[in-house]
Backbone as CSV, one residue per row, in Angstrom:
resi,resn,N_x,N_y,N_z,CA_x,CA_y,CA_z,C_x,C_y,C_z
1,UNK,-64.835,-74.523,9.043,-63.758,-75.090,9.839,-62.613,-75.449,8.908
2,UNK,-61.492,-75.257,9.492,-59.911,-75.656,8.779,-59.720,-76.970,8.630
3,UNK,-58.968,-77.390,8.380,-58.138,-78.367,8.404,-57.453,-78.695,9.751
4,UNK,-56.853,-77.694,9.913,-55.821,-77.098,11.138,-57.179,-76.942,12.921
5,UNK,-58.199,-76.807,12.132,-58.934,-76.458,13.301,-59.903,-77.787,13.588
6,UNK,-59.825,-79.238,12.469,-60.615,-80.038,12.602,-59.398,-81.044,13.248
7,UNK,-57.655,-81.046,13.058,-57.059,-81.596,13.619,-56.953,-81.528,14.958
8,UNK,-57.450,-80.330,15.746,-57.200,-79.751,16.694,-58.574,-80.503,17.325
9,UNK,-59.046,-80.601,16.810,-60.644,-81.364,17.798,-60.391,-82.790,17.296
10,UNK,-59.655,-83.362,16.750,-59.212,-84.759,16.388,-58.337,-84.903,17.858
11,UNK,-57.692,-84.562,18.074,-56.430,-84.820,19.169,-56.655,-83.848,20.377
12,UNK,-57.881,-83.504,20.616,-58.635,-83.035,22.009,-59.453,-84.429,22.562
13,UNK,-60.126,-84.863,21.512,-60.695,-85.717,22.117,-60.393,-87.520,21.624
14,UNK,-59.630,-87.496,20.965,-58.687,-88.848,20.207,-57.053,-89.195,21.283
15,UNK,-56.820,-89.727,22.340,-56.086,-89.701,22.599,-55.353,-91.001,21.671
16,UNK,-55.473,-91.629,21.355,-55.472,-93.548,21.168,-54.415,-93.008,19.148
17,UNK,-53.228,-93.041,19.432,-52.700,-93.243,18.139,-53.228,-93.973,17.079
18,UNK,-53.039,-95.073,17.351,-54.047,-95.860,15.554,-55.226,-95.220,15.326
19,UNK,-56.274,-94.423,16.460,-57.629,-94.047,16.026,-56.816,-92.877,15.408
20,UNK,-56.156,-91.859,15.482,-55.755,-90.713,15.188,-55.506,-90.901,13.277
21,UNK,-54.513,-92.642,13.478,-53.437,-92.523,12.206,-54.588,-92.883,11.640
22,UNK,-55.543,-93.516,11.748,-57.249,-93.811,11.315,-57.272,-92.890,10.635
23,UNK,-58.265,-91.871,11.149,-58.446,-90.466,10.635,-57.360,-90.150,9.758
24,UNK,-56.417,-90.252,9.627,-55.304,-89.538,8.755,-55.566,-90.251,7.620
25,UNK,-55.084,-91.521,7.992,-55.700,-92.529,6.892,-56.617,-92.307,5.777
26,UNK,-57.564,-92.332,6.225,-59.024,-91.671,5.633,-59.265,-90.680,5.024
27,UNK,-58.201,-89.635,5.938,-58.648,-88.188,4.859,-57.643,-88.223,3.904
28,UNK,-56.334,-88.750,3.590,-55.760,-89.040,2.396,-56.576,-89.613,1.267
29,UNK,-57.360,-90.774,1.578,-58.158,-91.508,0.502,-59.436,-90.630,0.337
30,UNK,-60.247,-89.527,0.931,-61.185,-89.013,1.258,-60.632,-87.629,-0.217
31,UNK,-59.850,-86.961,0.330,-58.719,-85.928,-0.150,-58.918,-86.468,-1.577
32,UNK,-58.265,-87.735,-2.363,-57.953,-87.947,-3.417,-59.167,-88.226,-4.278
33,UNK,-60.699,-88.638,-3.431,-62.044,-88.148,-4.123,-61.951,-87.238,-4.658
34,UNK,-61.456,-86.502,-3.395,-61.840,-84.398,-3.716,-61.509,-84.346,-4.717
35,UNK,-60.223,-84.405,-5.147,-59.632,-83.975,-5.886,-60.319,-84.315,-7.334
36,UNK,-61.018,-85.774,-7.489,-60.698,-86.355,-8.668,-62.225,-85.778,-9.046
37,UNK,-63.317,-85.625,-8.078,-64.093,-85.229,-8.533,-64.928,-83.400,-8.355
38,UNK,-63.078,-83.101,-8.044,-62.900,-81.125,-8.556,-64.044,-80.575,-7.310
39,UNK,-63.909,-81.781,-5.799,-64.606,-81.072,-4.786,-63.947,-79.886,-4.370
40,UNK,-64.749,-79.628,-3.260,-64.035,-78.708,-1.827,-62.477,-79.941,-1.040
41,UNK,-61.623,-79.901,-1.324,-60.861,-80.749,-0.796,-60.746,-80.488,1.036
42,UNK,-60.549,-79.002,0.969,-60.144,-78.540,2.750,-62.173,-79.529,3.473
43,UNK,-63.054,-79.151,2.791,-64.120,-79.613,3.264,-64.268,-81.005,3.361
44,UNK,-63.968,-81.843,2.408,-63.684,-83.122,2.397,-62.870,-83.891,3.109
45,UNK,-61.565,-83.366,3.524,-60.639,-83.647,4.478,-61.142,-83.011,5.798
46,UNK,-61.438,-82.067,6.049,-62.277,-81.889,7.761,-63.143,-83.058,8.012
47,UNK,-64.412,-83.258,6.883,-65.126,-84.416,6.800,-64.476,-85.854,7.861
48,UNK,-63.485,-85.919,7.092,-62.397,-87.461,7.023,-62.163,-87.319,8.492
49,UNK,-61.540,-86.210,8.824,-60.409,-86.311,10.282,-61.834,-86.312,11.262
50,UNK,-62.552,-85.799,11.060,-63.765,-85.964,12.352,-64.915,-87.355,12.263
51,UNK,-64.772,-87.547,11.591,-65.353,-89.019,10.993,-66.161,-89.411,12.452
52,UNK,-64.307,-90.167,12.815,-64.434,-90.908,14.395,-64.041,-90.124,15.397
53,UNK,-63.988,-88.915,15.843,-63.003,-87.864,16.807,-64.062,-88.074,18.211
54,UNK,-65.553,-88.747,18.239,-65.647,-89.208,19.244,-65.750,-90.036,19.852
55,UNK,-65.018,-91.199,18.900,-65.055,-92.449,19.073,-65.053,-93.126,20.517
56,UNK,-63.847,-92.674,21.051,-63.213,-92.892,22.278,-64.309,-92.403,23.257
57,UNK,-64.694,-91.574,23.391,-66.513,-90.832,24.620,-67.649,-91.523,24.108
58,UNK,-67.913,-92.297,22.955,-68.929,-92.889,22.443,-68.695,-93.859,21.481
59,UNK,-68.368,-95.007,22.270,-67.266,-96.554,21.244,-68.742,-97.201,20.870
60,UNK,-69.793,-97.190,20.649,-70.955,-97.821,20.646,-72.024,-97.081,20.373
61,UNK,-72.745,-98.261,19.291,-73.871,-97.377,18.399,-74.926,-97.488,19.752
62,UNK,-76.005,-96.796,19.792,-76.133,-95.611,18.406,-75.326,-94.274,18.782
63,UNK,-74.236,-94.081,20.192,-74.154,-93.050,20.574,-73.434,-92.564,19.740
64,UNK,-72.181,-93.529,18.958,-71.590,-92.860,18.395,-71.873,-93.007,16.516
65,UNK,-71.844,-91.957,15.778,-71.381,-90.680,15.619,-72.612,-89.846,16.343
66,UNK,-74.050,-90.498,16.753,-74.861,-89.173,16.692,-74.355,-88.287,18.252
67,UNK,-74.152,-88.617,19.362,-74.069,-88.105,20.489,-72.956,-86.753,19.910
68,UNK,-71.861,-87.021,18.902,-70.466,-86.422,18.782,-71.252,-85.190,17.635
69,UNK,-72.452,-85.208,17.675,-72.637,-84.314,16.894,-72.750,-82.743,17.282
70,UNK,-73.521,-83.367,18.832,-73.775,-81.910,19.385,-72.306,-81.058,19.780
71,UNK,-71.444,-81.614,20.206,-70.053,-81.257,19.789,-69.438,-80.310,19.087
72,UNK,-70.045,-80.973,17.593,-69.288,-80.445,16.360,-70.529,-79.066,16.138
73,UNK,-71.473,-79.305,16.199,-72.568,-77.981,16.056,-71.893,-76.687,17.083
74,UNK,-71.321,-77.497,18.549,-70.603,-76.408,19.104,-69.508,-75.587,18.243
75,UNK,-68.765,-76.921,17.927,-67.466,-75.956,17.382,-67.742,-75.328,15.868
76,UNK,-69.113,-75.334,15.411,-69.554,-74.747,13.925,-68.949,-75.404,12.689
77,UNK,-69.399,-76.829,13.029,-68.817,-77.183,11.824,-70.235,-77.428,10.890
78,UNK,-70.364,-77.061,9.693,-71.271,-77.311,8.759,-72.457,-78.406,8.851
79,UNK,-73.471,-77.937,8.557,-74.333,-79.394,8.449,-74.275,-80.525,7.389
80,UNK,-73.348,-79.925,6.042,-72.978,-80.674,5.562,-72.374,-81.845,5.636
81,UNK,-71.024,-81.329,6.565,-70.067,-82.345,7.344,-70.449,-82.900,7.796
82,UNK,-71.522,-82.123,9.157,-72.001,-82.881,10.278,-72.768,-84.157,9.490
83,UNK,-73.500,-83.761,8.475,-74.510,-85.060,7.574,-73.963,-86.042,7.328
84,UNK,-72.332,-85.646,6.759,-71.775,-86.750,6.014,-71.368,-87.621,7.351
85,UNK,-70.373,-87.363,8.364,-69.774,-87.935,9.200,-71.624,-88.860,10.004
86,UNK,-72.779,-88.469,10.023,-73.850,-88.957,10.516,-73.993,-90.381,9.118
87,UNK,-73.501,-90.227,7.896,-74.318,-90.889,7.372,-73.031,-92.311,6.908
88,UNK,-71.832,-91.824,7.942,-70.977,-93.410,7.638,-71.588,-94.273,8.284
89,UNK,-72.103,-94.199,9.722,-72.804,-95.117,10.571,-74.359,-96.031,9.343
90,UNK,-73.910,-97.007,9.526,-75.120,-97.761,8.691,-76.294,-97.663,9.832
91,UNK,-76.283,-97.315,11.112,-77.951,-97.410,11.306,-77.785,-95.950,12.191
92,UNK,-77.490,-95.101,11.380,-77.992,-93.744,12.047,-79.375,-93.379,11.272
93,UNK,-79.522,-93.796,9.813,-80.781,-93.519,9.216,-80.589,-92.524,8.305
94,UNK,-78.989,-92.138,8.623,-78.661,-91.032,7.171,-78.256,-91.574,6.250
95,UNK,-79.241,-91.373,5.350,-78.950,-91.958,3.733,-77.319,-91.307,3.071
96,UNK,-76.433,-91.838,2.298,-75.746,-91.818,1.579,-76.089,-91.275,0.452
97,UNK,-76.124,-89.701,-0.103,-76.823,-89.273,-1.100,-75.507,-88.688,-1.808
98,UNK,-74.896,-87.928,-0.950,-73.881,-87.134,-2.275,-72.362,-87.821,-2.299
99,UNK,-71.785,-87.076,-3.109,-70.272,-87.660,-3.520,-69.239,-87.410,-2.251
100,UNK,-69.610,-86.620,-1.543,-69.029,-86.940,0.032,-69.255,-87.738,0.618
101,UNK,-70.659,-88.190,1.117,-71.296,-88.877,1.927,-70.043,-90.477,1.197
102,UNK,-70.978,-90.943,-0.106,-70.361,-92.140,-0.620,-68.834,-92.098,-0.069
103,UNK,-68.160,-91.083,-0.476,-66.530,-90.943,-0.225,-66.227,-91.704,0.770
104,UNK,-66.610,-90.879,2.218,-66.124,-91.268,2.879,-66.799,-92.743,3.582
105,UNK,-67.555,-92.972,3.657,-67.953,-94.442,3.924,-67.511,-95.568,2.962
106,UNK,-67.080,-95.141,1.942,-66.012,-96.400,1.025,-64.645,-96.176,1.540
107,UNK,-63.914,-95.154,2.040,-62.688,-94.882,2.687,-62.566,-95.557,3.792
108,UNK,-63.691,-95.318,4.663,-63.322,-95.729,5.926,-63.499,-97.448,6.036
């Protein structure tokens, strides 16, 4: 998935501006990991912008991030991603193992 194609499922299902500038938020500070530690940046920033993209259909654990997953498996986004965005939630049960995962749950 793009950049261009993870914004596009950010603002399908994100109507709510601050959740949007959220996400933007995030993948700037998410982005400047990438960079520093010579990641996938386009992967790291998809990561960021889908974080919360189902926030708004699922404002409450445990639905949300796991319900927003089957979603993202639709639109083929990686299990990587899908892992990381599962493992910001502190009681989804996904451990925090790699330099993404950490990233973005200190960002957000």
């Amino acid at each position: 998935m793009t950049r261009e194609d993870a914004l596009a499922v950010l603002f399908e299902f994100t109507k709510s501006e601050s959740l949007r500038r959220h996400a933007l938020q995030v993948e700037v500070c998410v982005a400047a990991y990438a960079q520093h530690f010579s990641a996938d940046e386009e992967e790291w920033r998809v990561t960021a912008l889908l974080h919360d993209f189902d926030y708004e259909i699922h404002p409450s654990a445990p639905e949300h991030p796991m319900n927003g997953e089957a979603i993202l498996i639709q639109r083929g986004v990686s299990p990587t991603i899908r892992r990381a965005i599962l493992s910001h939630a502190n009681y989804s049960g996904v451990t925090r193992d790699s330099l993404l995962e950490k990233s973005l749950f200190a960002c957000d």
